[in-house]
N, C-alpha and C positions, 0 to 999 in steps of 0.2 A: 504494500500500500504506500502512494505516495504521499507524504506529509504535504501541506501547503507551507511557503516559508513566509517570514517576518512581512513582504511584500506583499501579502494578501490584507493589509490593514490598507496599503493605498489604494486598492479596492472599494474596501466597504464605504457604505453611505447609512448613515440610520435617517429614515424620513416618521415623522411627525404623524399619528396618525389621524388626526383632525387640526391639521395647522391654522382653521378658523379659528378657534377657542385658544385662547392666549394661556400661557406656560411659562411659569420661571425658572423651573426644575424640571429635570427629568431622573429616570431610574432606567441603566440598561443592564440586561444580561448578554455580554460580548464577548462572542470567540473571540482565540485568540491562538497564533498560530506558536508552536514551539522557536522560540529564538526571539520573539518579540522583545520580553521585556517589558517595563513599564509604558503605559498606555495612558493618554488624557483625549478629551478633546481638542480641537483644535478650535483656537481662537475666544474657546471658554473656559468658564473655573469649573474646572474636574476632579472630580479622585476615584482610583479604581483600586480594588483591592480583589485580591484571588479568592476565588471559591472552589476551583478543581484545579489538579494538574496533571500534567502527561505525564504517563506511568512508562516505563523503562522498556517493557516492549512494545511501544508505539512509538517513542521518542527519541528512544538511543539514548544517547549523550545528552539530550535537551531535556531528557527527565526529572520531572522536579519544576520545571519550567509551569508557570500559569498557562491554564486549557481555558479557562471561563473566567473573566474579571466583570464582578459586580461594580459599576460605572455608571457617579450620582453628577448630572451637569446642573447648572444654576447660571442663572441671569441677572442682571436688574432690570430690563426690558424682557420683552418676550420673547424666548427662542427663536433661533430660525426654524425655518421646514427641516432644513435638512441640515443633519450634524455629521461631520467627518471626525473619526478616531484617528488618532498618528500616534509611532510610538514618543516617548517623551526622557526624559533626563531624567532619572529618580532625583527626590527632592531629601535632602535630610531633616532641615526644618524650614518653616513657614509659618508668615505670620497668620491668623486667621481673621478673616475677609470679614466675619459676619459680625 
């Protein structure tokens, strides 16, 4: 089986699914492909954090790696329709926004 690599995130799109009705937040369950690495949205304030990982005979070497990251976006306007994942620079600390 062939794995998808880390370039499958410049792929994804997540679209809105009533982009009439206004949103400040959002909640996603996002693959994620072995080699990724840390994930945010792009152009928003994200955080994602692992919920599964690739296990050793799927992954090889990438096991251990985040399979599923639970990924919470927020606005102070209203989201766009459509939000793009990219991977990101792990953060060690930050100040908080809210």
């Amino acid at each position: 089986m062939q794995l998808p690599g880390p370039e499958m995130l410049d792929d994804l799109q997540l679209t809105r699914l009533q982009p009439e009705r206004g949103a400040h937040a959002a909640i996603v369950s996002l693959p994620v492909p072995p080699g990724a690495g840390e994930v945010r949205a792009t152009n928003l304030l994200s955080q994602a954090r692992p919920i599964a990982w690739w296990p050793e005979h799927l992954a090889g070497d990438a096991a251990g790696d985040p399979r599923r990251m639970l990924m919470t976006i927020s606005s102070d306007g209203d989201l766009p329709e459509e939000i793009r994942p990219e991977r990101a620079t792990p953060v060690e600390e930050a100040e908080w926004a809210g």
